[in-house]
C-alpha positions as CSV (number, residue, x, y, z in Angstrom):
1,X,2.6,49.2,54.2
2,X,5.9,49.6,52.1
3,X,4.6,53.5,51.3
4,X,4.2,53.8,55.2
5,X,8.1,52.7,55.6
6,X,9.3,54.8,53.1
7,X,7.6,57.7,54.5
8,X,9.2,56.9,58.3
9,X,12.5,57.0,56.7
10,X,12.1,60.0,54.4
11,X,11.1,61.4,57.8
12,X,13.8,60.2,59.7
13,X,16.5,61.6,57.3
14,X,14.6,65.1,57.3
15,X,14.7,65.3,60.9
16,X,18.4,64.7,60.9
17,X,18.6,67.4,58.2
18,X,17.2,69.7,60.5
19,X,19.3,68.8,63.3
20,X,22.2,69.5,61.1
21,X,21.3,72.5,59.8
22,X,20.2,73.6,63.6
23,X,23.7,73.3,64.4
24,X,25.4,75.0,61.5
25,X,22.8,78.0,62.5
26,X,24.3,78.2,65.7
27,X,27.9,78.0,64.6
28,X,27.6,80.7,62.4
29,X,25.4,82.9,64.5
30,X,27.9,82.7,67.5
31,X,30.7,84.2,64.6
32,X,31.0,87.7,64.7
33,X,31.4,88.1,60.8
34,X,28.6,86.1,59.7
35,X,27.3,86.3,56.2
36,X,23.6,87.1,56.9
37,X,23.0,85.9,53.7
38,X,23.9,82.7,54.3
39,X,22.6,82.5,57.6
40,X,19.0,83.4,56.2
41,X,19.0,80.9,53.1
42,X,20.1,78.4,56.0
43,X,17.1,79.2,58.5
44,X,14.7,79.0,55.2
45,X,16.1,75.6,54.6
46,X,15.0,74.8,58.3
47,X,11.8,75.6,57.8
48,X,11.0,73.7,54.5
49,X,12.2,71.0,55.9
50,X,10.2,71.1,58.9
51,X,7.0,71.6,56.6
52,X,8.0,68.7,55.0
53,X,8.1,66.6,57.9
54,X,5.2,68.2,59.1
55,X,3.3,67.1,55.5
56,X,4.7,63.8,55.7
57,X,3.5,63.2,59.3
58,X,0.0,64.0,58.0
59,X,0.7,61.3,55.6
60,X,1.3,58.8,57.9
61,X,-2.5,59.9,59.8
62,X,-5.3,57.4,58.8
63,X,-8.4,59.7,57.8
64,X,-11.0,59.7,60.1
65,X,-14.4,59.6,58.5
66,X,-17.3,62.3,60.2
C-alpha cells in the first residue's frame, strides 16, 4: 500500500514536470531567436517524462491473470 502512495506522488510531481516544461516549450517557441538546441533537449525531456508516467501508471495496474 505505502509502494502504491509513493508511486501516486512520484506521478503527481512528474506530471507537474511536464506541465512545466510544456510551458517553457511554448515560451521559447513563440521567441523569434530561439536556440533549437535547447528547445529540442527540452521536448526530449517531455517525452521521458511522459514515458515515465506512462511506466509508473502501469505500475499502479493490478495484473489480470488469463
Amino acid at each position: 500500500m505505502m509502494e502504491a502512495q509513493l508511486v501516486v506522488q512520484r506521478i503527481a510531481a512528474l506530471q507537474s514536470e511536464h506541465r512545466d516544461l510544456d510551458a517553457a516549450i511554448d515560451r521559447l517557441a513563440a521567441d523569434p531567436a530561439v536556440d533549437e538546441l535547447m528547445l529540442r533537449r527540452l521536448k526530449k525531456r517531455k517525452l521521458q517524462i511522459k514515458d515515465q508516467v506512462v511506466a509508473l501508471q502501469m505500475r499502479l495496474v493490478p495484473d489480470i491473470p488469463a
